[in-house]
PDB file of N, CA, C and O in Angstrom, chain B, residues numbered from 101:
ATOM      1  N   UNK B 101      11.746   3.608 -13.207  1.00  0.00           N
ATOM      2  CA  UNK B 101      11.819   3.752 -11.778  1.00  0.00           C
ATOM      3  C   UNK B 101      13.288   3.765 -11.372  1.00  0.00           C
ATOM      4  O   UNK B 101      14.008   2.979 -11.986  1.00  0.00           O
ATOM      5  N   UNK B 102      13.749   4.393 -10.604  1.00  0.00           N
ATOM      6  CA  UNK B 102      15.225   4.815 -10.438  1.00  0.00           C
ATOM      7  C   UNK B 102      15.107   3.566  -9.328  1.00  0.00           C
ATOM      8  O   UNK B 102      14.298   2.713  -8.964  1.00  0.00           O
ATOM      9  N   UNK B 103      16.949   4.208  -8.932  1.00  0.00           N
ATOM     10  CA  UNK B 103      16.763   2.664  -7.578  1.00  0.00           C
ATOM     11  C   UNK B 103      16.548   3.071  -6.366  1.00  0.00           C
ATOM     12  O   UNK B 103      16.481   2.342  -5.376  1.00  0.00           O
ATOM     13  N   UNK B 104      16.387   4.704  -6.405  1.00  0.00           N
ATOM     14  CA  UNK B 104      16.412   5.148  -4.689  1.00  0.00           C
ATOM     15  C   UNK B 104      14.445   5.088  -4.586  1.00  0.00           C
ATOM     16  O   UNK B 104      13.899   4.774  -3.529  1.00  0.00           O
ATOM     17  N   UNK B 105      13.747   5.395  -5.683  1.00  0.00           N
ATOM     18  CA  UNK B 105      12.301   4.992  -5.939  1.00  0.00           C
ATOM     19  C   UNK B 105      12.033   3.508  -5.221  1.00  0.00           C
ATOM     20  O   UNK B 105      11.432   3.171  -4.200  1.00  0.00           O
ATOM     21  N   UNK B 106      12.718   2.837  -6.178  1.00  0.00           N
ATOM     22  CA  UNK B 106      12.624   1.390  -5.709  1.00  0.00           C
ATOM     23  C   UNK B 106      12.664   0.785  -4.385  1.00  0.00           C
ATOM     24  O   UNK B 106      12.119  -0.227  -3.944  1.00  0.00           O
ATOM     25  N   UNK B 107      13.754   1.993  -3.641  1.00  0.00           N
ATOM     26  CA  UNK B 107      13.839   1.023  -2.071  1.00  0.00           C
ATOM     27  C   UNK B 107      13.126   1.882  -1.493  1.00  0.00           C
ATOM     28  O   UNK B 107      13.023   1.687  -0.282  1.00  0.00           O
ATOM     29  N   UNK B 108      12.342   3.169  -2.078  1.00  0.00           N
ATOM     30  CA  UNK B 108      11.133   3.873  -1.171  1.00  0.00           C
ATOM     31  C   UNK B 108      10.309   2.897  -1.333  1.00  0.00           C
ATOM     32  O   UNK B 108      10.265   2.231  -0.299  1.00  0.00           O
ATOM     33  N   UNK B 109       9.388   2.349  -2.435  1.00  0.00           N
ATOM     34  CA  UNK B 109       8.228   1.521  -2.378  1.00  0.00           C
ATOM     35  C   UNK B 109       9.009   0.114  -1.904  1.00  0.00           C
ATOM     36  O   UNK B 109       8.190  -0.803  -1.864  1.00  0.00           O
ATOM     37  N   UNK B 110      10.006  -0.203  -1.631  1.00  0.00           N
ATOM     38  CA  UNK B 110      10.246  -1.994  -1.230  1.00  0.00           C
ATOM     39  C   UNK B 110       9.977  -1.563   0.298  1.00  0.00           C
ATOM     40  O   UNK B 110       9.331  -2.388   0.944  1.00  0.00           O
ATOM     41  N   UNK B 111      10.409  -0.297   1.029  1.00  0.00           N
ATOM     42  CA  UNK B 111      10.109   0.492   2.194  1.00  0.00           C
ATOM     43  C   UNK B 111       8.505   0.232   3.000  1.00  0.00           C
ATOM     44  O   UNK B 111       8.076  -0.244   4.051  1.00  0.00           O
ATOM     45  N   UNK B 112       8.030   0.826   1.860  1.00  0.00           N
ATOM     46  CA  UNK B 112       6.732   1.069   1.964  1.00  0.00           C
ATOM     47  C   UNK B 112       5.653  -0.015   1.924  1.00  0.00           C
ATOM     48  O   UNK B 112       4.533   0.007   2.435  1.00  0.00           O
ATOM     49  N   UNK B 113       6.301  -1.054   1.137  1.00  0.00           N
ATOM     50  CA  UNK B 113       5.225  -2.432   1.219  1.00  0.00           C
ATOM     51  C   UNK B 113       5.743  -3.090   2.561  1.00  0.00           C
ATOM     52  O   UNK B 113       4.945  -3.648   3.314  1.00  0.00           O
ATOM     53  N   UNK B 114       7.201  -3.010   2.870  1.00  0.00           N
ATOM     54  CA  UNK B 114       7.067  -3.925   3.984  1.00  0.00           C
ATOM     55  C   UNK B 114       6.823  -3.496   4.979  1.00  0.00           C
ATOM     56  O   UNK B 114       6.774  -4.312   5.899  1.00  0.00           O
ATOM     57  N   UNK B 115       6.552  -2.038   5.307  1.00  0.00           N
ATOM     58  CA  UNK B 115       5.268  -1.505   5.873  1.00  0.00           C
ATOM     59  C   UNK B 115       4.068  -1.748   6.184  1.00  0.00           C
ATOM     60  O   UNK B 115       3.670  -1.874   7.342  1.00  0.00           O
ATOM     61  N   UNK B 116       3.460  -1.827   5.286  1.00  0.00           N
ATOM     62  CA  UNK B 116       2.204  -1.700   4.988  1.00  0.00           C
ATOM     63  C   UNK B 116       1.874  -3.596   5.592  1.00  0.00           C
ATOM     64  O   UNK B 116       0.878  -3.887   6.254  1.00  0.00           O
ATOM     65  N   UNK B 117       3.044  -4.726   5.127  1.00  0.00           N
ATOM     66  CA  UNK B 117       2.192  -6.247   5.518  1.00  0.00           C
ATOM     67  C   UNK B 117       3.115  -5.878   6.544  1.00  0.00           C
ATOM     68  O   UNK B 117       4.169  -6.255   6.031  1.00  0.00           O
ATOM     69  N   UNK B 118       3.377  -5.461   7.493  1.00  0.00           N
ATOM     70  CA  UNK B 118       4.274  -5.364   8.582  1.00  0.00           C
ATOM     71  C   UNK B 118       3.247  -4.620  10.115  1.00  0.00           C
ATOM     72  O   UNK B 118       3.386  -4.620  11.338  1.00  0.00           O
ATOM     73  N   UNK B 119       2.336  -4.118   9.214  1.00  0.00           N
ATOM     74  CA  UNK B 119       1.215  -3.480  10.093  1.00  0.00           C
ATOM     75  C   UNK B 119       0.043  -4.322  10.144  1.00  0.00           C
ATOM     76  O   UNK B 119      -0.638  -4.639   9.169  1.00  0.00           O
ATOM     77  N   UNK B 120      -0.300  -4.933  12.295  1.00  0.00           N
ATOM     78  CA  UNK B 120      -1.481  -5.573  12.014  1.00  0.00           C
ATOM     79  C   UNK B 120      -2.682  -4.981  11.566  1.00  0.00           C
ATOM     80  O   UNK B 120      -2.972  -3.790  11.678  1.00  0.00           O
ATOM     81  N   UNK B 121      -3.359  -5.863  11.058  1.00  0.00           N
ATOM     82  CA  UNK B 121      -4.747  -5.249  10.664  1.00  0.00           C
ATOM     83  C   UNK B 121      -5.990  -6.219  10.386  1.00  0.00           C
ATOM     84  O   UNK B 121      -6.255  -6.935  11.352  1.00  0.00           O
ATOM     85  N   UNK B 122      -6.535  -6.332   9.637  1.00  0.00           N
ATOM     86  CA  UNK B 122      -7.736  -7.344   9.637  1.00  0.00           C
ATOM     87  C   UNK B 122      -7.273  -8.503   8.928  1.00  0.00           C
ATOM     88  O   UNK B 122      -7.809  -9.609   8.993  1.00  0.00           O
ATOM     89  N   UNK B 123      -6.243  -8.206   8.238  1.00  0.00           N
ATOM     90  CA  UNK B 123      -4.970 -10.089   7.398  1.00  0.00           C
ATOM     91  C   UNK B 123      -4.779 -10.033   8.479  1.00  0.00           C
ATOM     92  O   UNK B 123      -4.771 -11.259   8.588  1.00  0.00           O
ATOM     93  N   UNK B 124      -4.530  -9.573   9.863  1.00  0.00           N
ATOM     94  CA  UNK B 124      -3.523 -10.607  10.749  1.00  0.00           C
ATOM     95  C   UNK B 124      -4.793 -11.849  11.485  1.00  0.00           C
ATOM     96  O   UNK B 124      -4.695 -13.062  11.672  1.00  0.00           O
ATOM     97  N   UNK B 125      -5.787 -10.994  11.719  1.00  0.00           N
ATOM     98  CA  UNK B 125      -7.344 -12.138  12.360  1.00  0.00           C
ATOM     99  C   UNK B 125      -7.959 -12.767  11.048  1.00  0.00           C
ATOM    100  O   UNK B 125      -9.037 -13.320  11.262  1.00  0.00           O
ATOM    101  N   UNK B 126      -7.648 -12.798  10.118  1.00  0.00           N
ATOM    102  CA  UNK B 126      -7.760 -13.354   8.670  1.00  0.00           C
ATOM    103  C   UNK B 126      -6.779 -14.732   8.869  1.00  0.00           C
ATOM    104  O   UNK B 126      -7.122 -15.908   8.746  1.00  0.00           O
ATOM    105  N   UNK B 127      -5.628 -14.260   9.168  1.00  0.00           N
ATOM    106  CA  UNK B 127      -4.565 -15.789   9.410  1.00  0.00           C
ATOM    107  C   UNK B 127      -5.023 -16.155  10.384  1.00  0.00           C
ATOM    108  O   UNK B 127      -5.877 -17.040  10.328  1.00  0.00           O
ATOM    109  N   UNK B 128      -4.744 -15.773  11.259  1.00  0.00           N
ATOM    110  CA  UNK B 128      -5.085 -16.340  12.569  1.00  0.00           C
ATOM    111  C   UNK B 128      -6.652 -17.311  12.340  1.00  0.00           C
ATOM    112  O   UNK B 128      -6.745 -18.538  12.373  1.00  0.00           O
ATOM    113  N   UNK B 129      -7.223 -16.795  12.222  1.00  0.00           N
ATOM    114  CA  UNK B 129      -8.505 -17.377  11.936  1.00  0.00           C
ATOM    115  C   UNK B 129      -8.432 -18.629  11.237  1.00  0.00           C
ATOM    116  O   UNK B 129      -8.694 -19.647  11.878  1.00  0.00           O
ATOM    117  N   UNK B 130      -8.153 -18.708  10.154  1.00  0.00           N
ATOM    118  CA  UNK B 130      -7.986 -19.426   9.177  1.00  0.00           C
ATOM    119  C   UNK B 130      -6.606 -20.588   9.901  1.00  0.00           C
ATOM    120  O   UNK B 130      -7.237 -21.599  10.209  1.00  0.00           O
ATOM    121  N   UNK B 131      -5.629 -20.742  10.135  1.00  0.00           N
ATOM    122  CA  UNK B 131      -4.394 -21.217  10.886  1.00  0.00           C
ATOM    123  C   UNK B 131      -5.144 -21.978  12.229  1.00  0.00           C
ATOM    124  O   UNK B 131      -4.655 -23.087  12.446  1.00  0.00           O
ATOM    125  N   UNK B 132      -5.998 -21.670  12.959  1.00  0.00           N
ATOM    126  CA  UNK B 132      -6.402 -21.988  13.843  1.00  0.00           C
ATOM    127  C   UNK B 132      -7.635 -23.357  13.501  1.00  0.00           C
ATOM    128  O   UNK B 132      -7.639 -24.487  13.990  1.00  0.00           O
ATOM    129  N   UNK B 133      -8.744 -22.666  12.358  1.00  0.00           N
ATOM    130  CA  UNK B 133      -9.674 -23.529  11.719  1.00  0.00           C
ATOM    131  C   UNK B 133      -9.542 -24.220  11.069  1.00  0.00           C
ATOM    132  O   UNK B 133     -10.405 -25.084  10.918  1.00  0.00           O
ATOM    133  N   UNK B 134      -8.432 -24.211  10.360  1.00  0.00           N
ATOM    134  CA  UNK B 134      -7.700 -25.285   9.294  1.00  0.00           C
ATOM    135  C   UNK B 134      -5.960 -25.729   9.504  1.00  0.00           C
ATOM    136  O   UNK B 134      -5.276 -26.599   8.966  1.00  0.00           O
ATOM    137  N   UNK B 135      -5.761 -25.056  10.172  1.00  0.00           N
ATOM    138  CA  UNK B 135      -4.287 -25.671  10.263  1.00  0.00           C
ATOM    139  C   UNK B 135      -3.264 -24.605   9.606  1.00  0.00           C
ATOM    140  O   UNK B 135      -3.535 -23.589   8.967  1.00  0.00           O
ATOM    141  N   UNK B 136      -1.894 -25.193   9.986  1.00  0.00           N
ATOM    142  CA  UNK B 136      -0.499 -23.974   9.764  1.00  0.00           C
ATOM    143  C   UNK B 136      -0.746 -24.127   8.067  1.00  0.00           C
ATOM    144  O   UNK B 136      -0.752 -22.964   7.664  1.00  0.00           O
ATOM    145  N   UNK B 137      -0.874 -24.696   7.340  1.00  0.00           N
ATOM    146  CA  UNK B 137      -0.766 -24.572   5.769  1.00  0.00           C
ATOM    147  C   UNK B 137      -1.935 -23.684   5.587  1.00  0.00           C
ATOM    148  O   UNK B 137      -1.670 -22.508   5.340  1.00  0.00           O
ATOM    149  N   UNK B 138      -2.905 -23.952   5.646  1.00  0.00           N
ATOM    150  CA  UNK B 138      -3.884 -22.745   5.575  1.00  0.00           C
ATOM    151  C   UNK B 138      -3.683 -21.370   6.031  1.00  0.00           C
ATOM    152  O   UNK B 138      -4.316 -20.396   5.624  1.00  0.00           O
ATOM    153  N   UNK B 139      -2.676 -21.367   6.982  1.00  0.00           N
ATOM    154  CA  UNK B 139      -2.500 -19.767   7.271  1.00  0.00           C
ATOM    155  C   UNK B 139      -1.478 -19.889   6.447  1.00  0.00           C
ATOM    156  O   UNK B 139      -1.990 -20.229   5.381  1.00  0.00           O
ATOM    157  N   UNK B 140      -0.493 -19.823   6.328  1.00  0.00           N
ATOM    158  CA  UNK B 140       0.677 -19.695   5.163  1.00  0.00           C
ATOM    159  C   UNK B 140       0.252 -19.697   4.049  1.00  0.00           C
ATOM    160  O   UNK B 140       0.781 -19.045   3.149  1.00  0.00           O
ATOM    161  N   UNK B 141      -0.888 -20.502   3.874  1.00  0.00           N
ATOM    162  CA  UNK B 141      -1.775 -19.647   2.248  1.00  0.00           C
ATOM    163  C   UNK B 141      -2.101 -18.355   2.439  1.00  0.00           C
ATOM    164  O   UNK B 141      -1.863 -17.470   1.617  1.00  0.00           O
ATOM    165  N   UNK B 142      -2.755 -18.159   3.719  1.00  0.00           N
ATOM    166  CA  UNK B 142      -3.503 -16.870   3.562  1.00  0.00           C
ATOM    167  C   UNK B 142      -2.333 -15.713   3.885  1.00  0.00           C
ATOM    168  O   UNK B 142      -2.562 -14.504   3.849  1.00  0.00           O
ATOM    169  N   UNK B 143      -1.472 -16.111   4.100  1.00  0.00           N
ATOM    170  CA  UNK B 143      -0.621 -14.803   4.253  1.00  0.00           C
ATOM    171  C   UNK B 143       0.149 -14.463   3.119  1.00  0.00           C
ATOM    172  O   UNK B 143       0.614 -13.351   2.865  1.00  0.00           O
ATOM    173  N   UNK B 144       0.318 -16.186   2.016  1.00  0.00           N
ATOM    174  CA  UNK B 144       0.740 -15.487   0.853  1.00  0.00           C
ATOM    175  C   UNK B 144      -0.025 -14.883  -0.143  1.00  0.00           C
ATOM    176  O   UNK B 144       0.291 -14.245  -1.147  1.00  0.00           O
ATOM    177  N   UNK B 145      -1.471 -15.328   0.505  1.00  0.00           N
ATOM    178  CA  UNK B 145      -1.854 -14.320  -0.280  1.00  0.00           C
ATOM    179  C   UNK B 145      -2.610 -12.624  -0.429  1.00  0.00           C
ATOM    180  O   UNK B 145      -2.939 -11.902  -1.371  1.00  0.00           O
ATOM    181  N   UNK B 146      -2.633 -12.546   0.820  1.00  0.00           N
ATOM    182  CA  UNK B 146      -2.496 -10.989   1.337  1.00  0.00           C
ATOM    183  C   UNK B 146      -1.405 -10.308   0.926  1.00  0.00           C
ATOM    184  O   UNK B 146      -1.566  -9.088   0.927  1.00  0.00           O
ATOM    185  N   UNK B 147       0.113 -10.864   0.422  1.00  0.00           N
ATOM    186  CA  UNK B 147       1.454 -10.264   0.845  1.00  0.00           C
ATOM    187  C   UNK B 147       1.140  -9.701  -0.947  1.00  0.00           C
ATOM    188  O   UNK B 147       1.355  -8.564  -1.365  1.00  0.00           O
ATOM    189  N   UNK B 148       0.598 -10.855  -1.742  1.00  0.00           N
ATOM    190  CA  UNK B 148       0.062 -10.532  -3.258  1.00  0.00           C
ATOM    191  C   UNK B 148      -0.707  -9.916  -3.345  1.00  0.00           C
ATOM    192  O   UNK B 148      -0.687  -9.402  -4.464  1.00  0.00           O
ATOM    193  N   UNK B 149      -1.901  -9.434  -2.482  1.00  0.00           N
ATOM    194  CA  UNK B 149      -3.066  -8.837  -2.977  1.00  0.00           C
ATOM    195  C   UNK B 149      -1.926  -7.306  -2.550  1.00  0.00           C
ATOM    196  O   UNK B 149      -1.703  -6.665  -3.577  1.00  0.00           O
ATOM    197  N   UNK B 150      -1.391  -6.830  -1.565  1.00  0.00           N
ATOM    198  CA  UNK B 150      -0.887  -5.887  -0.810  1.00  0.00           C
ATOM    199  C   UNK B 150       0.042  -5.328  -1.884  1.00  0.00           C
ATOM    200  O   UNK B 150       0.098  -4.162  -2.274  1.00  0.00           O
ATOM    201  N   UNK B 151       0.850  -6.504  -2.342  1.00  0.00           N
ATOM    202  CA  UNK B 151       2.376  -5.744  -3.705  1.00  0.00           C
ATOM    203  C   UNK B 151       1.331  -5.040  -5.106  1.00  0.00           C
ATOM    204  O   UNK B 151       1.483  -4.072  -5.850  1.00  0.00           O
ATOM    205  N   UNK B 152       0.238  -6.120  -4.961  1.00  0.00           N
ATOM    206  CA  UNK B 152      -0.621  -5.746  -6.588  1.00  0.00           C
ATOM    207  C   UNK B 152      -1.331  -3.926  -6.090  1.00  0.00           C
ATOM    208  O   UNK B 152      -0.934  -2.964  -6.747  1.00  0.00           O
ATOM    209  N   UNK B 153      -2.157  -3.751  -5.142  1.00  0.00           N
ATOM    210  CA  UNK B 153      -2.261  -2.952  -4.582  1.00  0.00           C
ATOM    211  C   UNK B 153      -1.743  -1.561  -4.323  1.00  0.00           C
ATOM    212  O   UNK B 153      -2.332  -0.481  -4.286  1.00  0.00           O
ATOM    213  N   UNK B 154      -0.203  -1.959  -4.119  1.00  0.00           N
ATOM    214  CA  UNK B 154       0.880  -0.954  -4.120  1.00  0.00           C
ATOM    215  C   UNK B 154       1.290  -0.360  -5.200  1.00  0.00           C
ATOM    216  O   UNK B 154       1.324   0.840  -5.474  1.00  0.00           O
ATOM    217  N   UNK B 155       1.640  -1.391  -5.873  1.00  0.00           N
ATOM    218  CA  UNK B 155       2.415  -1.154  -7.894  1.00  0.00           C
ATOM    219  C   UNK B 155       0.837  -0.484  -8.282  1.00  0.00           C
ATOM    220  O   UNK B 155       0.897   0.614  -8.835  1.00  0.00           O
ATOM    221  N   UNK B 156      -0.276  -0.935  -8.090  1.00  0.00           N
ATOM    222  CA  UNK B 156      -1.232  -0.068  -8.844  1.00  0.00           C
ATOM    223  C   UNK B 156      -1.550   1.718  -8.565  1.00  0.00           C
ATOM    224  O   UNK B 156      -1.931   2.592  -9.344  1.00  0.00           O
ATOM    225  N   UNK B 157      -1.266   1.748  -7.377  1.00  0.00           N
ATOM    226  CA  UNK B 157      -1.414   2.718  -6.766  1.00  0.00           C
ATOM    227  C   UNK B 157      -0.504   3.890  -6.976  1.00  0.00           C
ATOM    228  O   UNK B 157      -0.842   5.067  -6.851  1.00  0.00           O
ATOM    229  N   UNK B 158       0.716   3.437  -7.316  1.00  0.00           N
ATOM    230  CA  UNK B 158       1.846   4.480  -7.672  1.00  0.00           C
ATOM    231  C   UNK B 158       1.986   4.189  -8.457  1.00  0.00           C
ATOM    232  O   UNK B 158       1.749   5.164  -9.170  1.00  0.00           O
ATOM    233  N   UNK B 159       2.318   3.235  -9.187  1.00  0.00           N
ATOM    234  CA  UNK B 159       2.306   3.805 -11.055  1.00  0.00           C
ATOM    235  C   UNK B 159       1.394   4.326 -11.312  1.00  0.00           C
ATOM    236  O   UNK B 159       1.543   5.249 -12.113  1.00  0.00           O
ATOM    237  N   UNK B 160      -0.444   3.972 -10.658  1.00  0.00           N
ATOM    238  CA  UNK B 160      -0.954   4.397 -11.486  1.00  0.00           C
ATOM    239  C   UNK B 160      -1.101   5.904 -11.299  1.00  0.00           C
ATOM    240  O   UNK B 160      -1.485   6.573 -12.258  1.00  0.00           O
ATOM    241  N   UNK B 161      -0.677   6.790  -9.518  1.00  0.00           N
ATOM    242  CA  UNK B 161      -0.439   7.977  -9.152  1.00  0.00           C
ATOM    243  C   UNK B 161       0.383   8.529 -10.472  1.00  0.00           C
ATOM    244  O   UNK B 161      -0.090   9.512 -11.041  1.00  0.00           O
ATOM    245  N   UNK B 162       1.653   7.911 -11.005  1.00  0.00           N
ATOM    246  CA  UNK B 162       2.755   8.878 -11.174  1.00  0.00           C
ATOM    247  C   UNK B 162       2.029   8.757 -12.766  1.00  0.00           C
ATOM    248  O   UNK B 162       2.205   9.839 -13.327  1.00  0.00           O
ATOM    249  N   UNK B 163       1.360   7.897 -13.562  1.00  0.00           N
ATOM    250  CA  UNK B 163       1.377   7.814 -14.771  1.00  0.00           C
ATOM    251  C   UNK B 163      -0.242   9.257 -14.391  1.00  0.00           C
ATOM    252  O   UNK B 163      -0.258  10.000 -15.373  1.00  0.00           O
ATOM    253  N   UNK B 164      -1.184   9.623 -13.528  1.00  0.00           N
ATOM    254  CA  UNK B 164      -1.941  10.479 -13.629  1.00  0.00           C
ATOM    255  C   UNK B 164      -1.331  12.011 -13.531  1.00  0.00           C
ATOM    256  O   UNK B 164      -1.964  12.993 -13.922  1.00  0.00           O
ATOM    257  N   UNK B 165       0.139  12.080 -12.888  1.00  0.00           N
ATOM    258  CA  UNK B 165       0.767  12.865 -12.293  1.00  0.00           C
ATOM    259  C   UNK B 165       1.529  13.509 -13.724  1.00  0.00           C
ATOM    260  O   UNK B 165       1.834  14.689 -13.895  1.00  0.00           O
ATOM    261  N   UNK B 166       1.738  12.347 -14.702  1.00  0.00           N
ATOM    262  CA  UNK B 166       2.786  13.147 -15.888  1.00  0.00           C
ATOM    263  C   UNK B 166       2.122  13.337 -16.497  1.00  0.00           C
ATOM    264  O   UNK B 166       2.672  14.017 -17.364  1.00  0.00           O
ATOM    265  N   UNK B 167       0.030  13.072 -16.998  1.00  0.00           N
ATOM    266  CA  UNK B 167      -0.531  13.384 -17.943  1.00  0.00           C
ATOM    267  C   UNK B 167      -0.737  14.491 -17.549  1.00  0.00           C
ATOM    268  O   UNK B 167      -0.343  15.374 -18.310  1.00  0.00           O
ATOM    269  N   UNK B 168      -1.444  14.963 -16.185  1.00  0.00           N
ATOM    270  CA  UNK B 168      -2.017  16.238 -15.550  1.00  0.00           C
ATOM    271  C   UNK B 168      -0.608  17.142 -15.493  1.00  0.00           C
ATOM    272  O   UNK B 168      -0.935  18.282 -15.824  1.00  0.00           O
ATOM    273  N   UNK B 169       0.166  17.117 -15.339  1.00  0.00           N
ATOM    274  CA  UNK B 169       1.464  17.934 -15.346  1.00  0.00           C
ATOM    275  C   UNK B 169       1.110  18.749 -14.628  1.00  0.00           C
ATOM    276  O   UNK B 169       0.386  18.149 -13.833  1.00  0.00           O
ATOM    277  N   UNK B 170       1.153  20.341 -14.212  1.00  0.00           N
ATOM    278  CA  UNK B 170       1.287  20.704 -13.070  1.00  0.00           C
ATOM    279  C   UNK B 170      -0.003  21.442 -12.645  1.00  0.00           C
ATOM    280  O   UNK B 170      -0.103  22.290 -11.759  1.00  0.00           O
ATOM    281  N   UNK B 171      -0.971  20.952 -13.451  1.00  0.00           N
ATOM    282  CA  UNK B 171      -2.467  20.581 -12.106  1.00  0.00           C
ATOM    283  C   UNK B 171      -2.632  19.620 -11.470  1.00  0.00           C
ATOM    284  O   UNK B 171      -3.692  19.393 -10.886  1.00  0.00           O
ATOM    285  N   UNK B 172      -1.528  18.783 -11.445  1.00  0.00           N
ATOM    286  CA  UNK B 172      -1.447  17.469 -10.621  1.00  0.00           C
ATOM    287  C   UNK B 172      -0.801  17.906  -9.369  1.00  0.00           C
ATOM    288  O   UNK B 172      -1.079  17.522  -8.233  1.00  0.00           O
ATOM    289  N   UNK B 173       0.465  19.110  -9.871  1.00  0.00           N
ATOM    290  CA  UNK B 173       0.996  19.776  -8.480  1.00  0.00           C
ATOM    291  C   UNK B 173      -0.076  20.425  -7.985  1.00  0.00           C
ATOM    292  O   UNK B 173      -0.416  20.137  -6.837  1.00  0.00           O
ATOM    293  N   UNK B 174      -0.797  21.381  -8.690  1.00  0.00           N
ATOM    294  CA  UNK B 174      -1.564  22.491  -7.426  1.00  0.00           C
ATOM    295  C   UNK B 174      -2.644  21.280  -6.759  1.00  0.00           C
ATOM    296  O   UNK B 174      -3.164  21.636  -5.701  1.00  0.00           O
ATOM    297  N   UNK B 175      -2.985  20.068  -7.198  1.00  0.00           N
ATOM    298  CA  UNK B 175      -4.371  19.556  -6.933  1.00  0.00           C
ATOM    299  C   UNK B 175      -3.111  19.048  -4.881  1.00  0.00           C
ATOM    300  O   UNK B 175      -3.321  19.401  -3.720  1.00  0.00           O
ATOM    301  N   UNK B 176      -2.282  18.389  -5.341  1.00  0.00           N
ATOM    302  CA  UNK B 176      -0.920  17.706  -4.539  1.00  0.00           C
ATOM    303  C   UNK B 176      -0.793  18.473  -3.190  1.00  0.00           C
ATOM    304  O   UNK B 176      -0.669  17.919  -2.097  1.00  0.00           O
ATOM    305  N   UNK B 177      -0.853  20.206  -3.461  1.00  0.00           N
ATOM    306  CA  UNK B 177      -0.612  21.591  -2.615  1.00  0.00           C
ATOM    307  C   UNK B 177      -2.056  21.411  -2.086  1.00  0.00           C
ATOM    308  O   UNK B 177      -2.134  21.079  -0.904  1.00  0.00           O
ATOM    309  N   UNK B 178      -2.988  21.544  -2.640  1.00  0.00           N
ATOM    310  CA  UNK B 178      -4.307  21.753  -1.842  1.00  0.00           C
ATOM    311  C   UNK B 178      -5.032  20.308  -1.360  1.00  0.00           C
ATOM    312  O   UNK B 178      -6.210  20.364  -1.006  1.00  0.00           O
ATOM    313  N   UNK B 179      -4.459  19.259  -1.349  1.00  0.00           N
ATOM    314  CA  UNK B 179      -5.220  17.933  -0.657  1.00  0.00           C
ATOM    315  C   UNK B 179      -3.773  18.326   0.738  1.00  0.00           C
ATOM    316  O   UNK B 179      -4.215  18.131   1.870  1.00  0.00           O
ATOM    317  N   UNK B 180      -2.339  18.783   0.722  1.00  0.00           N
ATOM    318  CA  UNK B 180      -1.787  19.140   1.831  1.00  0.00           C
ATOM    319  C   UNK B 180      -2.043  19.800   2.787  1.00  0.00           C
ATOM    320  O   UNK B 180      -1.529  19.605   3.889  1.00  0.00           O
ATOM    321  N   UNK B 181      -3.202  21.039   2.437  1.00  0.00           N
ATOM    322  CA  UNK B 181      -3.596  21.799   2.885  1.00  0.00           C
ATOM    323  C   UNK B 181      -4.603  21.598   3.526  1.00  0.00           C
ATOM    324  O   UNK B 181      -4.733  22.096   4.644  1.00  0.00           O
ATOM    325  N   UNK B 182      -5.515  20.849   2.987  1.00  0.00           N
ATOM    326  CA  UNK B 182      -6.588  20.286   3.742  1.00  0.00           C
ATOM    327  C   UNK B 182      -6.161  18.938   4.450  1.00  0.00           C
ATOM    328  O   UNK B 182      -7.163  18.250   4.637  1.00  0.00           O
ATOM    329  N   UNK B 183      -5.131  18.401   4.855  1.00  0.00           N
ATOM    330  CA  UNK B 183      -5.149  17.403   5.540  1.00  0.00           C
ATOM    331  C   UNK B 183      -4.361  18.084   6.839  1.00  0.00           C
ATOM    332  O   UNK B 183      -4.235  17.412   7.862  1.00  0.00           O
ATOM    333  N   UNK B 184      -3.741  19.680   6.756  1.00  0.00           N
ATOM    334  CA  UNK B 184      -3.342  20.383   7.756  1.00  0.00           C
ATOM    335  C   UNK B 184      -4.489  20.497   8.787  1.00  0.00           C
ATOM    336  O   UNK B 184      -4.606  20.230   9.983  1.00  0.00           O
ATOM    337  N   UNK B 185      -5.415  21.090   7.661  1.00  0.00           N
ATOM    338  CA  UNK B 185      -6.443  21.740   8.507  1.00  0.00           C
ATOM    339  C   UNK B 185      -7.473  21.008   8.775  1.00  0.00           C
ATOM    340  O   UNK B 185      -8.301  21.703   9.363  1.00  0.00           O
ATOM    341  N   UNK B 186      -7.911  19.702   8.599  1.00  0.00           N
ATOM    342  CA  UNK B 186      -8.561  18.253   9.278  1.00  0.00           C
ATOM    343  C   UNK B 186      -7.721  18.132  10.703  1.00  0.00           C
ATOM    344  O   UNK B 186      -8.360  17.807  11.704  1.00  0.00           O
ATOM    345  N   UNK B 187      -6.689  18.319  10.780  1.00  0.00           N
ATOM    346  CA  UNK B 187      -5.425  18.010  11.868  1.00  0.00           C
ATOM    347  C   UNK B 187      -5.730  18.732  13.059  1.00  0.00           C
ATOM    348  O   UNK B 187      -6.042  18.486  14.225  1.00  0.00           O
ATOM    349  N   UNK B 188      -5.457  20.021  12.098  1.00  0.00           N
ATOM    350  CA  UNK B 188      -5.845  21.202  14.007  1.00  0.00           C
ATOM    351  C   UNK B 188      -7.344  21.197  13.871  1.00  0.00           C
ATOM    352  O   UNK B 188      -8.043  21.750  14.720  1.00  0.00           O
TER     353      UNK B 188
END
């Protein structure tokens, strides 16, 4: 993984726990029913399920991407194409 890779996905995760979503009424929930240590569990462990999540997802993209070699590009061109035309 190069280092300009690296600060795309360090980018991209703190994205991703940076966006509310159903972990944020997950803490909350939990923080409220049990107290501030109970939410500080549950957020560390969303922030782990979210990094495991991520690293699986793109390594495991790029390791499908170098076996398929460039039917991985045309498959890449035509899921672009159809997410154009879902759009208009």
């Amino acid at each position: 993984m190069t280092f300009e890779s690296s600060i795309a996905f360090v980018f991209a995760f703190a994205v991703v726990v940076a966006i509310p979503g159903p972990g944020v009424m997950a803490v909350v929930s939990n923080a409220m029913a049990k107290g501030a240590k109970s939410g500080w569990l549950t957020v560390c462990g969303i922030i782990v399920g979210d990094f495991m999540y991520l690293s699986l997802a793109v390594f495991g993209m790029g390791f499908i991407a170098s076996l398929m070699g460039e039917t991985f590009y045309i498959i890449k061109i035509v899921g672009g194409i159809y997410l154009v035309y879902m759009g208009i």
